[in-house]
DRENLUMGU-135953 format. One record per residue: residue number from 1; residue in one letter; x, y, z of N, C-alpha, C, O in turn. Coordinates in steps of 0.02 Angstrom, whole numbers. Example, Ala and Ser with C-alpha at 12.3 -4.5 7.8 and 13.67 -1.06 7.14 Angstrom:
residues 2
resi:resn:n_u:n_v:n_w:ca_u:ca_v:ca_w:c_u:c_v:c_w:o_u:o_v:o_w
1:a:660:-284:390:615:-225:390:660:-165:390:712:-166:423
2:s:642:-112:354:684:-53:357:645:2:394:670:57:402
end
This chain:
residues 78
resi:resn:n_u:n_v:n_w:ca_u:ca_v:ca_w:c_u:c_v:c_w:o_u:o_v:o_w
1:x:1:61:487:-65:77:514:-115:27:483:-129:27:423
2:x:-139:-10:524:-210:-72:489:-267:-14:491:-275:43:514
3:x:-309:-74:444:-369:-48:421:-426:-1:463:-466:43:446
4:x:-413:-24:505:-464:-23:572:-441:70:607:-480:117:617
5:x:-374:67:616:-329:135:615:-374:183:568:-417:222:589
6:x:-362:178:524:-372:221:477:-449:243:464:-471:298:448
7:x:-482:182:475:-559:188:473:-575:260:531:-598:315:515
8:x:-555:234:600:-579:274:650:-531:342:645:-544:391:681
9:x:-484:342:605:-458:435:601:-504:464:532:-506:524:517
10:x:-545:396:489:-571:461:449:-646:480:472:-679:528:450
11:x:-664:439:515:-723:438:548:-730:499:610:-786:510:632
12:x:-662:541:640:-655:595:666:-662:649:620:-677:698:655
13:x:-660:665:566:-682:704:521:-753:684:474:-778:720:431
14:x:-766:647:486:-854:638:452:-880:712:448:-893:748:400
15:x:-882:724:526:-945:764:553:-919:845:515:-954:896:516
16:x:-853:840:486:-802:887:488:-849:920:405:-876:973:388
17:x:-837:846:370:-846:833:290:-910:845:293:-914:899:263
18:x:-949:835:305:-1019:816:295:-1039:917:300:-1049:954:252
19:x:-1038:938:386:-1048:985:350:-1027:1033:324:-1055:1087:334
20:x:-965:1025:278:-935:1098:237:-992:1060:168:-1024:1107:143
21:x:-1009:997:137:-1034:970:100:-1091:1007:102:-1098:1045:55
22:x:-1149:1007:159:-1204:1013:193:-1217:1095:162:-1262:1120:129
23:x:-1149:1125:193:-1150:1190:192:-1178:1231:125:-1219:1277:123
24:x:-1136:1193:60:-1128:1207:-9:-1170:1185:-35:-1185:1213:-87
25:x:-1205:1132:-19:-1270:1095:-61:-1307:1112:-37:-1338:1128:-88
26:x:-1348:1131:15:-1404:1154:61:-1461:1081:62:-1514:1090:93
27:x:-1451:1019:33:-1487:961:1:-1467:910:40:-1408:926:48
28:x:-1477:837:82:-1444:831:125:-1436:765:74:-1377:747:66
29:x:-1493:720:33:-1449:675:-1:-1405:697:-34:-1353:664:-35
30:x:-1409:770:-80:-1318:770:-106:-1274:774:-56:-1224:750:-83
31:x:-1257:788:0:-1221:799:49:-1188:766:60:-1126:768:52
32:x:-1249:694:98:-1204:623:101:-1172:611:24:-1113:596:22
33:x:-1208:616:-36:-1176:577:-64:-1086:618:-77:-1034:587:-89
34:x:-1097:698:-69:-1038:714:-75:-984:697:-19:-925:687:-33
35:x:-1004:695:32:-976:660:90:-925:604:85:-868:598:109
36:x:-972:556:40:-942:504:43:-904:498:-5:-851:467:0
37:x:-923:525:-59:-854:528:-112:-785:553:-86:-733:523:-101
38:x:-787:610:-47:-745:658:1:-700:597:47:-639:593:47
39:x:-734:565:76:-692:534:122:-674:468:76:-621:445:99
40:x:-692:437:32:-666:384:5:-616:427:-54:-575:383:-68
41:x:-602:475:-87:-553:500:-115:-493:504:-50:-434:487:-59
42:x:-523:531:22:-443:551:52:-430:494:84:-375:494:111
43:x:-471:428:91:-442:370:102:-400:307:63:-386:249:80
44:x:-386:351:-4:-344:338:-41:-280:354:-26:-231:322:-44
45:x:-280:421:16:-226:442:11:-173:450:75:-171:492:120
46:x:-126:388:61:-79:371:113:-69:439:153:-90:458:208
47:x:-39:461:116:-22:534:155:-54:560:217:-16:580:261
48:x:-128:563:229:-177:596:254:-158:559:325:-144:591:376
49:x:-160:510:324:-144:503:375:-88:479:432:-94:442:480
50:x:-32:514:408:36:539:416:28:624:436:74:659:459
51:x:-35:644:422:-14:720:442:-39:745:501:-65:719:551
52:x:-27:796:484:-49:838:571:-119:866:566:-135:895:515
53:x:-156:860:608:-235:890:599:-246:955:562:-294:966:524
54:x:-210:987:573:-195:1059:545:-219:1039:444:-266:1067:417
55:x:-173:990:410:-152:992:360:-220:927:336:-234:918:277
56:x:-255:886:394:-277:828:387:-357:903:348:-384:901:293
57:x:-366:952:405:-442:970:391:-425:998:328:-456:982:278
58:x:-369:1047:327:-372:1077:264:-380:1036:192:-412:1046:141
59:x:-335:985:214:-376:919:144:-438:914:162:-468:953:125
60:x:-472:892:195:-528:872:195:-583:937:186:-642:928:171
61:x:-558:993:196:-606:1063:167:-589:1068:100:-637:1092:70
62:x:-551:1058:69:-525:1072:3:-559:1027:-40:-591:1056:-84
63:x:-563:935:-40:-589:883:-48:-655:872:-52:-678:837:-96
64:x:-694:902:0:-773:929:-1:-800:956:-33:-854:945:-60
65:x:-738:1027:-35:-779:1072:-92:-765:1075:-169:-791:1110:-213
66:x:-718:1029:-171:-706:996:-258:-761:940:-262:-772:925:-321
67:x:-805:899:-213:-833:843:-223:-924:884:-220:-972:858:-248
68:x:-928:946:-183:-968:981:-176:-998:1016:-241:-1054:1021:-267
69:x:-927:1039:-257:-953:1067:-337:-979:1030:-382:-1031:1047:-410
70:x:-937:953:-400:-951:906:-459:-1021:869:-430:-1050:830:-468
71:x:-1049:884:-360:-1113:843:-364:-1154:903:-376:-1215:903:-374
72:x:-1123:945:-386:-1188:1009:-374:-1185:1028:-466:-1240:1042:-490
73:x:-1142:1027:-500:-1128:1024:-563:-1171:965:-607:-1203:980:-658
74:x:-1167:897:-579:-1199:832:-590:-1274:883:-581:-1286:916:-632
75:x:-1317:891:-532:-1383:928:-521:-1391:946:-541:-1444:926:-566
76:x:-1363:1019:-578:-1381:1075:-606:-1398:1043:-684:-1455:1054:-706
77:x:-1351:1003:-727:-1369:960:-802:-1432:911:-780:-1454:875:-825
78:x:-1460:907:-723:-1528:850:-728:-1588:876:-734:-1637:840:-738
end
């Protein structure tokens, strides 16, 4: 799968990431920024996109809300 592949399957879940992020931060710059941590952690990961949508959102809900917490954790010490 080239670069380009992979770009546009994580770009079908943006809207996915952003708002479970959105959801948990209520703040929309932490959002994006959790967003983007979210999708550049699961674009590390070969796997993700080998799987079935089923298994693709549940990473990507799981991923959000571990990247959701540590920006909301980062906030809460400023």
């Amino acid at each position: 799968m080239d670069r380009q592949e992979k770009i546009a399957i994580l770009r079908q879940y943006e809207p996915y990431c952003y708002q479970i992020c959105h959801y948990l931060l209520q703040r929309e710059p932490q959002a994006s920024r959790a967003a983007e941590a979210t999708l550049l952690n699961i674009a590390g990961d070969a796997r993700f996109f080998t799987d079935s949508d089923e298994a693709r959102r549940e990473k990507v809900l799981r991923t959000s809300i571990r990247a959701s917490l540590l920006r909301q954790g980062k906030s809460d010490t400023m």
